[in-house]
Backbone as a printed PyTorch tensor [residue, N CA C, xyz], in Angstrom:
tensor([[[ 66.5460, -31.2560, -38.5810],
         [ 67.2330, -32.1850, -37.7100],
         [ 66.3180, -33.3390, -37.3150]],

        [[ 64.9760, -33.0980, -36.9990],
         [ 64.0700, -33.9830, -36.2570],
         [ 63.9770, -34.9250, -37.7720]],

        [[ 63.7190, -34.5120, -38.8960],
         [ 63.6240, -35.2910, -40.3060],
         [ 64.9420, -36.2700, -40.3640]],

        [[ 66.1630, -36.1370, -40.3580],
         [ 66.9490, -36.6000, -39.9650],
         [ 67.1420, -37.7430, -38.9960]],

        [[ 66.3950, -37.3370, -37.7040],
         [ 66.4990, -38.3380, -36.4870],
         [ 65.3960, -39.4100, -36.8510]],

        [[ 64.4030, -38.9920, -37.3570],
         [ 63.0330, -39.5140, -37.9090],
         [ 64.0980, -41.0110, -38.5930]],

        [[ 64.6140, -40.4760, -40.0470],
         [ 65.2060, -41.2430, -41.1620],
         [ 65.6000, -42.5180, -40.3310]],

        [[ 66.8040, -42.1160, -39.5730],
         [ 67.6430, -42.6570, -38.7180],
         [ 66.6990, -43.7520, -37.7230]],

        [[ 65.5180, -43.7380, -36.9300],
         [ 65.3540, -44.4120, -36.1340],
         [ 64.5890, -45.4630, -37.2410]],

        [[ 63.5680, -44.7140, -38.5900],
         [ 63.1520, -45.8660, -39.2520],
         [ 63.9700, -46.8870, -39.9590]],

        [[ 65.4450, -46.4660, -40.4780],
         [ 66.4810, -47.5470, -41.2810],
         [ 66.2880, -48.1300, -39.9100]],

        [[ 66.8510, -48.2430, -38.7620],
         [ 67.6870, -48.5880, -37.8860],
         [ 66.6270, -49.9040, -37.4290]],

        [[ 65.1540, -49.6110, -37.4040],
         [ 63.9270, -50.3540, -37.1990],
         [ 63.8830, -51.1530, -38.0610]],

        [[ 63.7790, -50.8620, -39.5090],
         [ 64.0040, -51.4040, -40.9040],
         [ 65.0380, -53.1980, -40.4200]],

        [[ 66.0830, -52.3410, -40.5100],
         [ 67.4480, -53.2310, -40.3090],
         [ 67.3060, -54.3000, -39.2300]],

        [[ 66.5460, -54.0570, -38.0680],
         [ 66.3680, -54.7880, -37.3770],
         [ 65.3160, -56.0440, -37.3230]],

        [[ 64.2520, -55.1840, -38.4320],
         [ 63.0490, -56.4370, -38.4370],
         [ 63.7970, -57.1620, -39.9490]],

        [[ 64.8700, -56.6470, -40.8330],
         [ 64.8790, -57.2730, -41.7270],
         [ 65.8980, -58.7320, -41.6770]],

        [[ 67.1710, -57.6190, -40.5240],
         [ 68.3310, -58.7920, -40.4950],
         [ 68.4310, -59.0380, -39.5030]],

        [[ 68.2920, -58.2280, -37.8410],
         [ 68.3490, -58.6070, -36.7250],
         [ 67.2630, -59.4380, -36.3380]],

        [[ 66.3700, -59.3170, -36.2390],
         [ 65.2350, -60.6380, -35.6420],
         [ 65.2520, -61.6700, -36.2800]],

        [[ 65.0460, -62.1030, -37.5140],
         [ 65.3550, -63.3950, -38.5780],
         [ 66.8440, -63.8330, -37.3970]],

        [[ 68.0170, -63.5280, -37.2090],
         [ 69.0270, -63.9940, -36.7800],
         [ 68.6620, -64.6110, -35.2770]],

        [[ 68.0060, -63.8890, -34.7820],
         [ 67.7500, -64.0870, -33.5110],
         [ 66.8300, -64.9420, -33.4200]],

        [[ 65.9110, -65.0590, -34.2640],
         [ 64.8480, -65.8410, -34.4380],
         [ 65.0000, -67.4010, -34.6690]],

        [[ 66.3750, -67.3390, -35.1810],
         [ 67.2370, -68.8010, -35.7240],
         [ 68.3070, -69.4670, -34.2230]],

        [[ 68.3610, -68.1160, -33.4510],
         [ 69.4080, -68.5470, -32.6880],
         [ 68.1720, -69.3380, -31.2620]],

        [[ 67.3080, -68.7830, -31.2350],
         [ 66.0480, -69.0850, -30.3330],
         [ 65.2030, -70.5330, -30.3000]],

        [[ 65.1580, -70.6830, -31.6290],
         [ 64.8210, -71.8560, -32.4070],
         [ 65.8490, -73.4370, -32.4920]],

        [[ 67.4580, -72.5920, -32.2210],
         [ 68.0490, -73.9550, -32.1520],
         [ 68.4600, -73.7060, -30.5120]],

        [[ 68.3460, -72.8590, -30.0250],
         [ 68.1810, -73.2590, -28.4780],
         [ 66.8850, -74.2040, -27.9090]],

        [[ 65.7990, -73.6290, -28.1290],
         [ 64.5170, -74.2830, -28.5760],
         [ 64.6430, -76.1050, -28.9010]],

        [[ 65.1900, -76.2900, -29.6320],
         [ 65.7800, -77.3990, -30.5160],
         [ 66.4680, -78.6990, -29.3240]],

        [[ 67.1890, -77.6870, -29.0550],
         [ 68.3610, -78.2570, -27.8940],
         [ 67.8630, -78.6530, -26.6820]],

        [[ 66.6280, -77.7200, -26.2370],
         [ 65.8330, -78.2200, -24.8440],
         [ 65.1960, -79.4110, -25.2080]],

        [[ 64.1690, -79.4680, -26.6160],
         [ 63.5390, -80.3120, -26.4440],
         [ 64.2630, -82.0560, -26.5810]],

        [[ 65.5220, -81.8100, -27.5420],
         [ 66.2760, -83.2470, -27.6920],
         [ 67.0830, -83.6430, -26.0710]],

        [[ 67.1680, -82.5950, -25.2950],
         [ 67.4270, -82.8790, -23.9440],
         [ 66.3920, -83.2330, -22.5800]],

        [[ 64.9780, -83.1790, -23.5380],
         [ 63.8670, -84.2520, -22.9140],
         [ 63.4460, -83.0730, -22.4250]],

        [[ 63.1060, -81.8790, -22.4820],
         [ 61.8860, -81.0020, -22.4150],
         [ 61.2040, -80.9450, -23.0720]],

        [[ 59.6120, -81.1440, -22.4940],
         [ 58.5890, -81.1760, -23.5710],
         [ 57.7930, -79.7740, -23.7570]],

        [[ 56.9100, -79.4350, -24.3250],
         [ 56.2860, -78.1500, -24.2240],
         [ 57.1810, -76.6280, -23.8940]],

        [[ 58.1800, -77.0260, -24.9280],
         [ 59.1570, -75.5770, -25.3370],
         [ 58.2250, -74.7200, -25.6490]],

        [[ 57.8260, -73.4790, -25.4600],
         [ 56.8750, -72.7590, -26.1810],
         [ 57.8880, -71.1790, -26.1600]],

        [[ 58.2260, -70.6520, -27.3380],
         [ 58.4810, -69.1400, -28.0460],
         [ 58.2550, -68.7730, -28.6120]],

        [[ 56.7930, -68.8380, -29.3360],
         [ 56.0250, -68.2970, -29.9090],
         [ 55.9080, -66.6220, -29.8200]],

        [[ 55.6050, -66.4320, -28.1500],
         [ 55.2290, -64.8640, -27.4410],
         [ 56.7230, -64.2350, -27.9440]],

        [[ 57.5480, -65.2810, -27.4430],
         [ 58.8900, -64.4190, -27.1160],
         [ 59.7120, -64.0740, -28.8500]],

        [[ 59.3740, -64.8730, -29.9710],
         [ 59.3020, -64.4020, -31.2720],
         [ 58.0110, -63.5060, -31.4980]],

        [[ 57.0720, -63.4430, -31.4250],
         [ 56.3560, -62.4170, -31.9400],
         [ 56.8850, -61.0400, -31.6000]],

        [[ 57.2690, -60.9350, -30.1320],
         [ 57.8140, -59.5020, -29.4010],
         [ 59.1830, -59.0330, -29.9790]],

        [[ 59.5870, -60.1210, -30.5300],
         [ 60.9220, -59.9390, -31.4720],
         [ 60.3400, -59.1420, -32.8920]],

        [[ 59.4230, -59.5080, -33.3150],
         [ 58.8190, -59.0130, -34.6660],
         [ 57.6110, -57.5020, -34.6300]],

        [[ 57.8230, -57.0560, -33.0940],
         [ 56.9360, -56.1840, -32.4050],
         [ 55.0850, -56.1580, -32.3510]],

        [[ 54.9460, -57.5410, -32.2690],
         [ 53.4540, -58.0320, -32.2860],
         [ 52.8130, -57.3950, -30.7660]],

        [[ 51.8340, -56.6050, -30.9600],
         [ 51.3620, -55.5960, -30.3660],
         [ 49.9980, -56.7940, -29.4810]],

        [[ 49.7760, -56.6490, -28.0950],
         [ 48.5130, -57.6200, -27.6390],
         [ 47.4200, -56.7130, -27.8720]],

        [[ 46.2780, -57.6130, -28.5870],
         [ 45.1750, -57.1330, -28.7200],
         [ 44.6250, -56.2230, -27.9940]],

        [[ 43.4660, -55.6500, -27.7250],
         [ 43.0150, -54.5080, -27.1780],
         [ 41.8900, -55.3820, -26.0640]],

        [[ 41.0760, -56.0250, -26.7350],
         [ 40.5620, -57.0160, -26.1670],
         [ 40.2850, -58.5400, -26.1900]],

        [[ 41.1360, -58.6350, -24.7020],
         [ 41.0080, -60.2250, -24.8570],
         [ 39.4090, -61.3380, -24.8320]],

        [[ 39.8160, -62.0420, -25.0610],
         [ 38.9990, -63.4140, -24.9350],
         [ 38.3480, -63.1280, -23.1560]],

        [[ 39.0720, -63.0580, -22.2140],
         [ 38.5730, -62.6600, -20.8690],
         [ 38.1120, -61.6030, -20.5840]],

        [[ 38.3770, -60.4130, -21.4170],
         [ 37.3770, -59.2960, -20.9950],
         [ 35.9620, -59.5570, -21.8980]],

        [[ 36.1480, -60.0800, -22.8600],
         [ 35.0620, -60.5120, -23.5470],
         [ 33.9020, -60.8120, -22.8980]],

        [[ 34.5730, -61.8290, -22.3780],
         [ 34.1630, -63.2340, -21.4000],
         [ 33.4470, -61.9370, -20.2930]],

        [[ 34.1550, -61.3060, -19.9910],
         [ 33.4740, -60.6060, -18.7320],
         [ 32.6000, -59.8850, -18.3450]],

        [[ 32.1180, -59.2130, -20.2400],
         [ 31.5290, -57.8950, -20.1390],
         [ 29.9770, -58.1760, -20.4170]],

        [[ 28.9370, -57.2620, -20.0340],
         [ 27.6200, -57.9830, -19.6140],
         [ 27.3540, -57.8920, -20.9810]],

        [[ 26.3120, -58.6780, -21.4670],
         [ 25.3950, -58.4560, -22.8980],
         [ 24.6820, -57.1070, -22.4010]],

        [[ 24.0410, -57.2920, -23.2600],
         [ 23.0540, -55.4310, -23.5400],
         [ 21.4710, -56.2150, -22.9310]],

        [[ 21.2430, -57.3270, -23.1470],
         [ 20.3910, -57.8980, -22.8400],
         [ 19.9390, -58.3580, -21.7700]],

        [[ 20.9410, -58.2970, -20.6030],
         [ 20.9540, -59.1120, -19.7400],
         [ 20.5600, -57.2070, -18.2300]],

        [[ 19.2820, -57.8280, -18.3200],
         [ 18.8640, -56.3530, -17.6060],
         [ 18.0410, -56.4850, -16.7590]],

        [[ 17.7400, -55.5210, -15.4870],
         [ 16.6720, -56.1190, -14.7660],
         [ 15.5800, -55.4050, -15.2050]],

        [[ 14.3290, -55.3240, -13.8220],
         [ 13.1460, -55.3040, -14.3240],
         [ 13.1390, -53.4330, -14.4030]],

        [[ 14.0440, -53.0090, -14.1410],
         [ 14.7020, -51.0390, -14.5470],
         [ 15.3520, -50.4840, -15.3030]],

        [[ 15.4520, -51.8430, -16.2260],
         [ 16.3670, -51.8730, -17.4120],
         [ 17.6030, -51.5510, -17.4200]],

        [[ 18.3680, -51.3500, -15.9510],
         [ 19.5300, -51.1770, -15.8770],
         [ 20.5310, -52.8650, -16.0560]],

        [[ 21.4800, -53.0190, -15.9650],
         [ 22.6000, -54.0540, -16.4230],
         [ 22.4100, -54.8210, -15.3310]],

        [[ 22.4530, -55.8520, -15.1810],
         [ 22.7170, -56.8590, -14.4440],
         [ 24.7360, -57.2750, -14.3310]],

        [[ 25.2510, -56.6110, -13.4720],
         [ 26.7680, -56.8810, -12.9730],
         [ 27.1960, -58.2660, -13.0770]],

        [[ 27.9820, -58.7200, -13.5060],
         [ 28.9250, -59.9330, -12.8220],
         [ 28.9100, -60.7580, -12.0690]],

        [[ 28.3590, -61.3590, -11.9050],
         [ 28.3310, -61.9950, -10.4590],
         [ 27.0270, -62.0680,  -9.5600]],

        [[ 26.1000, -61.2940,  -9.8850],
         [ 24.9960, -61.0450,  -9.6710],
         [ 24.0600, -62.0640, -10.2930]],

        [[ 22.8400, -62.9480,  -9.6700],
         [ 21.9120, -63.6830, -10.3800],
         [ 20.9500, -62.5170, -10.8910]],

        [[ 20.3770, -62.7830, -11.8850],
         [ 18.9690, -62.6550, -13.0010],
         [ 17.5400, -62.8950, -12.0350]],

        [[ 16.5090, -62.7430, -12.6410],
         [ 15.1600, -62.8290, -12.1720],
         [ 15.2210, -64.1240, -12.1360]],

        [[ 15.6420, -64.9040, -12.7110],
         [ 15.7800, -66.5240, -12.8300],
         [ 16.7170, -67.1960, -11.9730]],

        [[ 17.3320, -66.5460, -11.6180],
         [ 18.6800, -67.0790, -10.8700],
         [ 19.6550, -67.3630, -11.7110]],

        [[ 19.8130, -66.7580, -12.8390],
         [ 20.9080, -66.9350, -13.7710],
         [ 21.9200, -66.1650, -13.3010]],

        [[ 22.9800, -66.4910, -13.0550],
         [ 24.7350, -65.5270, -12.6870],
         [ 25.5350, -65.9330, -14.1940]],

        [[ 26.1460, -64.3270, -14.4250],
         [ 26.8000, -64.3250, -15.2390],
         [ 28.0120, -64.8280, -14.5750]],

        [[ 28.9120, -66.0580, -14.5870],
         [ 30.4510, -66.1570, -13.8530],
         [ 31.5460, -65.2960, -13.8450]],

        [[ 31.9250, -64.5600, -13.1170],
         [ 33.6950, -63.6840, -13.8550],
         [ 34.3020, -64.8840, -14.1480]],

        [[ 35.0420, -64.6480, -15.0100],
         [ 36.2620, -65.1420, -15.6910],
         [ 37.7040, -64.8360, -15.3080]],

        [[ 38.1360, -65.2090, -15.3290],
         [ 39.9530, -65.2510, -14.9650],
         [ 40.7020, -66.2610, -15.5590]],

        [[ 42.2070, -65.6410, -16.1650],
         [ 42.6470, -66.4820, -16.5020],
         [ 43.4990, -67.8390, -15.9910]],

        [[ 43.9750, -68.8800, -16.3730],
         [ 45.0840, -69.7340, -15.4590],
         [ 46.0840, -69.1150, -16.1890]],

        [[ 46.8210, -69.6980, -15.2570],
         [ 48.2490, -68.8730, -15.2260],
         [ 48.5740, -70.1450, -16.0210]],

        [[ 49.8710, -69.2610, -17.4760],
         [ 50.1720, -70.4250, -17.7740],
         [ 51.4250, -71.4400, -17.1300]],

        [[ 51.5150, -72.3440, -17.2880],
         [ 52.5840, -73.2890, -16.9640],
         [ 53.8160, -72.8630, -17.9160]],

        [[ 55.0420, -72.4770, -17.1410],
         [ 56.3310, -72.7130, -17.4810],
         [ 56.8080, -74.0560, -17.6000]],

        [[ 58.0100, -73.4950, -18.0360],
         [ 59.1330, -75.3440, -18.2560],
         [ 59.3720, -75.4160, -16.6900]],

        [[ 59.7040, -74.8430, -15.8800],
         [ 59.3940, -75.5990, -14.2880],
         [ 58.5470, -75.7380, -13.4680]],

        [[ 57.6570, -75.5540, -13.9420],
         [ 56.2020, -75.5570, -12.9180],
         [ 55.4930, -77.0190, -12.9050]],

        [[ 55.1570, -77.2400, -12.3280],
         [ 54.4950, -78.7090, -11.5840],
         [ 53.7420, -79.1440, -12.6770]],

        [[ 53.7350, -79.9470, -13.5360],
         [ 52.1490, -80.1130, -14.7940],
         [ 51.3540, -81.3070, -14.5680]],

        [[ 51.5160, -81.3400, -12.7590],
         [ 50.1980, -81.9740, -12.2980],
         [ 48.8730, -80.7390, -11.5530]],

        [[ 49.3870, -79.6230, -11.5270],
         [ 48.9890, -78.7410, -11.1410],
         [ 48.2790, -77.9070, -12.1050]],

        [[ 47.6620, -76.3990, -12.0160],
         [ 47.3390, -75.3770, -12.4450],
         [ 46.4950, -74.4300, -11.5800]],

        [[ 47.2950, -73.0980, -11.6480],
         [ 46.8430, -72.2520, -10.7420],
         [ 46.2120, -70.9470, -11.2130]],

        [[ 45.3450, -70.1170, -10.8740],
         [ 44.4490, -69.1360, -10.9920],
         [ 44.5670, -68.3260,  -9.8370]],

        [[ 44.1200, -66.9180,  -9.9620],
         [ 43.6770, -66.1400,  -8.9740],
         [ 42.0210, -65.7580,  -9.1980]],

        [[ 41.4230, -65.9730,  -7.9650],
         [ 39.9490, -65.6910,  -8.3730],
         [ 39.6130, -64.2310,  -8.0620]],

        [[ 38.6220, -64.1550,  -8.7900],
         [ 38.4160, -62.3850,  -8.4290],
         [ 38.3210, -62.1720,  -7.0040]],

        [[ 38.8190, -60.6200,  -6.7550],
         [ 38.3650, -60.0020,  -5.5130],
         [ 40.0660, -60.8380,  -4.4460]],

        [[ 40.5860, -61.4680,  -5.2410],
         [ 41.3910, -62.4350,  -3.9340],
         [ 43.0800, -61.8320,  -4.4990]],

        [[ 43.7800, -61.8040,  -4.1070],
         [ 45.2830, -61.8710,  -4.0910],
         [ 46.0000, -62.9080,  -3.9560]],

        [[ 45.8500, -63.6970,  -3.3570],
         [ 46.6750, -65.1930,  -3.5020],
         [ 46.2700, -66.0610,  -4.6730]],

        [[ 46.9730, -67.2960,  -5.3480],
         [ 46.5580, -67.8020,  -6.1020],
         [ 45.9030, -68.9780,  -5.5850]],

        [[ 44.8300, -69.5810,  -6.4250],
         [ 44.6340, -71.0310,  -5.7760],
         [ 45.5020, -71.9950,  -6.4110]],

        [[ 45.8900, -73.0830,  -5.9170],
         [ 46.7090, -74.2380,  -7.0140],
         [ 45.6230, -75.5760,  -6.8160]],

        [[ 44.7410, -76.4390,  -8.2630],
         [ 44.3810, -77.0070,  -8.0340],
         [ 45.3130, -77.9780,  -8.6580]],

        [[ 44.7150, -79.4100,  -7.7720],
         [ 45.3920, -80.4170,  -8.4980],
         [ 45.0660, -81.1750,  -9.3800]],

        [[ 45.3140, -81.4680, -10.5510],
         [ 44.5000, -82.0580, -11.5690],
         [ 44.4940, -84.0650, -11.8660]],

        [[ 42.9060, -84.0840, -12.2560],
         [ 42.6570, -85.7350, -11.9660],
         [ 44.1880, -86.4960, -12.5930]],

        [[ 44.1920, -87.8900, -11.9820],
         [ 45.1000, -88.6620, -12.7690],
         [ 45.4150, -88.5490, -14.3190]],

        [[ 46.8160, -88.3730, -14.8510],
         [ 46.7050, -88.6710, -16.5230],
         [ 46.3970, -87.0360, -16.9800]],

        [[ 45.9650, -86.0400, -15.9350],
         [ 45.9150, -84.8890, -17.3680],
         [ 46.9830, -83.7610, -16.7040]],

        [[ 47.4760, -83.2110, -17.6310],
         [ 48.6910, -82.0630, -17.4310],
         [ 48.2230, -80.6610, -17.5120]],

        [[ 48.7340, -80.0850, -17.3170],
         [ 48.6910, -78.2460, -17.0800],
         [ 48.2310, -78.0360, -18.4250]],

        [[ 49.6050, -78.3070, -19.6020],
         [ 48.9830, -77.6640, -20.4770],
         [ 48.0100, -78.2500, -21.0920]],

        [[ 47.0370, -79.3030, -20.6640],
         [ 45.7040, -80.1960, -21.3240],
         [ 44.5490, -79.2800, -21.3410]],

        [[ 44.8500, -78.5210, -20.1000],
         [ 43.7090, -77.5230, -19.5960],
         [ 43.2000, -76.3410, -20.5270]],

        [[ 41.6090, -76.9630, -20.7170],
         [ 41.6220, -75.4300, -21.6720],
         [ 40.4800, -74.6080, -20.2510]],

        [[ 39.7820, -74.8960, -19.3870],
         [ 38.7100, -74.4790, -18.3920],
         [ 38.7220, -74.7440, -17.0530]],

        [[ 38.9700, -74.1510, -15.9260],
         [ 38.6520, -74.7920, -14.4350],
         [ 37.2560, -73.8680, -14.0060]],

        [[ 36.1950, -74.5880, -13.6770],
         [ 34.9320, -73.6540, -13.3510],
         [ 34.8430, -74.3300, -11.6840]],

        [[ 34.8680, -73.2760, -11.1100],
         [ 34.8210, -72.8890,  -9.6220],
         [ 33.0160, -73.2820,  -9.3200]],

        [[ 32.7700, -74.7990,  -8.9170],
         [ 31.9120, -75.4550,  -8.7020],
         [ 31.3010, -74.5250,  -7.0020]],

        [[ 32.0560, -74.3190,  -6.2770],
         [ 31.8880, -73.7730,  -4.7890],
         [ 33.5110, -74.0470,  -4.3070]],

        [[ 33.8270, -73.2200,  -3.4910],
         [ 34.8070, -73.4720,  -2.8980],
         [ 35.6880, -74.4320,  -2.7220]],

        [[ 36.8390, -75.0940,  -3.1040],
         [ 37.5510, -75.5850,  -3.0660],
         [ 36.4190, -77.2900,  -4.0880]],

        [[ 35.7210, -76.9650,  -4.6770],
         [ 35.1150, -77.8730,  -6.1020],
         [ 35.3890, -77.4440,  -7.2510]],

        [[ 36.2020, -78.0410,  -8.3280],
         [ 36.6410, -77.7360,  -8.9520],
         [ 35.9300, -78.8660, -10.0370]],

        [[ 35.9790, -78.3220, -11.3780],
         [ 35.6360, -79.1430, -12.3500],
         [ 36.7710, -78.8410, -13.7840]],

        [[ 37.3000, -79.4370, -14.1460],
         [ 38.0970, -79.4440, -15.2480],
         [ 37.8750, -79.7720, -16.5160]],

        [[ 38.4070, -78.9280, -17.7300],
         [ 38.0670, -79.2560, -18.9190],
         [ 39.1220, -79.3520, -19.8580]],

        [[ 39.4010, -80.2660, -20.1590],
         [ 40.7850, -80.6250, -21.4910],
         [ 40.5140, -80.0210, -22.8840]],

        [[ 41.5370, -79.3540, -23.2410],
         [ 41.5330, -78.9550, -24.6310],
         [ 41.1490, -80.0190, -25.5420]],

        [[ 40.5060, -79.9400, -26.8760],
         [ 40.4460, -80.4050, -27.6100],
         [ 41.7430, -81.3150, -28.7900]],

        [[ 42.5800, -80.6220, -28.2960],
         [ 43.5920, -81.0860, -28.7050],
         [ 44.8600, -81.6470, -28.1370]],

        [[ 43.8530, -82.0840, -26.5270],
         [ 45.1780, -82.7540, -25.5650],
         [ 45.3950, -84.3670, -26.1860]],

        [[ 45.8980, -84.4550, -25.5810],
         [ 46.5420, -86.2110, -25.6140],
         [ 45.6330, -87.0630, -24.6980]],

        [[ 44.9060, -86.3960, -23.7820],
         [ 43.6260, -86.8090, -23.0360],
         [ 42.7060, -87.8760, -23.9030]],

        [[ 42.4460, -89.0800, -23.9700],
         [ 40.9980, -89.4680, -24.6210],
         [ 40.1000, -89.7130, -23.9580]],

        [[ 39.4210, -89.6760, -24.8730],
         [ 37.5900, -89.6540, -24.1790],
         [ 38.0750, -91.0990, -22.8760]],

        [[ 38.4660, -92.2550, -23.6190],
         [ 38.7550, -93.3910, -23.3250],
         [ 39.0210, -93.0950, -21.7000]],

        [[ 39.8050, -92.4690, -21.7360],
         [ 41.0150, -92.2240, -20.6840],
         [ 39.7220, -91.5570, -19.6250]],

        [[ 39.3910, -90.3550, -19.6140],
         [ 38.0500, -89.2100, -18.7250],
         [ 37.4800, -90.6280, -18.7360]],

        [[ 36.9340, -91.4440, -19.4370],
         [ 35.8820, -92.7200, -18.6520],
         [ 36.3090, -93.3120, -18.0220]],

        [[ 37.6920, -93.7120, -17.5800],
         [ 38.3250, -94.8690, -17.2460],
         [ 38.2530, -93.5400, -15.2790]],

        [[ 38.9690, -92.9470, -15.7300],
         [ 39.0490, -91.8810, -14.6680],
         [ 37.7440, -91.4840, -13.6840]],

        [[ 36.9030, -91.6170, -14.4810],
         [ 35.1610, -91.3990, -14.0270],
         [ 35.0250, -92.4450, -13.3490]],

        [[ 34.9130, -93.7580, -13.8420],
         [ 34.6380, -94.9800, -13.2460],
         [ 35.7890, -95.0460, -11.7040]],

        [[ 36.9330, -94.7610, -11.6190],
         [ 38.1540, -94.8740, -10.9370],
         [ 37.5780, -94.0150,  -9.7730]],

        [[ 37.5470, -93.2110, -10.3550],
         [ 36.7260, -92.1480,  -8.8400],
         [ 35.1990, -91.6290,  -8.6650]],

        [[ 34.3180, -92.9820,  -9.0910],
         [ 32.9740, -93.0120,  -8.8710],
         [ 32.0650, -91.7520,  -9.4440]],

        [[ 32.7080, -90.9560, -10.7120],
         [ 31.6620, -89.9990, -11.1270],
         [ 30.5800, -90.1740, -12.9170]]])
C-alpha cells in the first residue's frame, strides 16, 4: 500500500513541476507584465517562481558567513575572539544584518534594518537621487551615522555621489 501511496505522491509531484508550475509560471509573468506597463517599477518574482519550482534556501547565507569568526582571529589564549568584540589592535569584527528588502509599497527613499540585540527596526533615510533598491550596504558609523553604499549596478553614477558630496559638504 505505502509503494502505492509512494507512486501516487511522485506522478502527482511529476505532473506538477511538469504542467502545473510552467502554467502558473506564465500566468505570474503576465500579471508581472501588467504591473509594470501600469507604471510599477521593480516587479520582482523571481523568489515567488523559484518556490513554485521547489528551490530549497541555502544552508548558509552570505550573513551568517559574514558573521562567523575566522579560525585566526584569536586572543593571546588562543581562544576566538566573538563578534563585536575588538582584537589586541582594536580591530572589531562588525555583526552583520540584513536590510529588509523593499516591497512594491514601501517608501524607496527609505531602507530599514534591525540591528543586533534590538527588536524594533531602524528606518534610515537615504541621500538625494538614491532608492532602496540601489542599496547594496548601510554600515552603522555610531548611532544614528549612517554611511551608504550603492550597488554596482544601480542607476546611481559616480557623477551623481560627487555632485551629492559637494551638495552636502563631504
Amino acid at each position: 500500500m505505502s509503494n502505492v501511496w509512494s507512486a501516487i505522491k511522485s506522478a502527482a509531484l511529476w505532473a506538477w513541476r511538469m504542467i502545473g508550475a510552467p502554467l502558473v509560471v506564465i500566468l505570474i509573468a503576465l500579471a508581472a507584465l501588467m504591473l509594470v506597463a501600469l507604471g510599477l517599477k521593480n516587479v520582482q518574482v523571481g523568489g515567488l517562481i523559484a518556490a513554485l519550482f521547489g528551490k530549497k534556501d541555502p544552508k548558509h547565507t552570505a550573513i551568517d558567513i559574514a558573521n562567523s569568526v575566522p579560525s585566526g582571529r584569536v586572543d593571546g589564549d588562543g581562544k576566538l575572539i566573538p563578534v563585536g568584540t575588538p582584537d589586541s589592535k582594536g580591530m572589531t569584527q562588525a555583526p552583520v544584518v540584513a536590510i529588509e528588502s523593499p516591497g512594491v509599497f514601501s517608501n524607496p527613499d527609505t531602507v530599514k534594518f534591525t540591528p543586533p540585540g534590538e527588536s524594533k527596526p531602524v528606518e534610515v533615510k537615504l541621500p538625494d537621487g538614491v532608492k532602496a533598491n540601489d542599496v547594496e550596504h548601510i554600515v552603522v558609523v555610531k548611532p544614528d551615522t549612517f554611511v551608504v553604499t550603492v550597488k554596482d549596478s544601480s542607476g546611481v553614477t559616480g557623477q551623481k555621489i560627487e555632485d551629492l558630496l559637494k551638495k552636502y559638504g563631504g
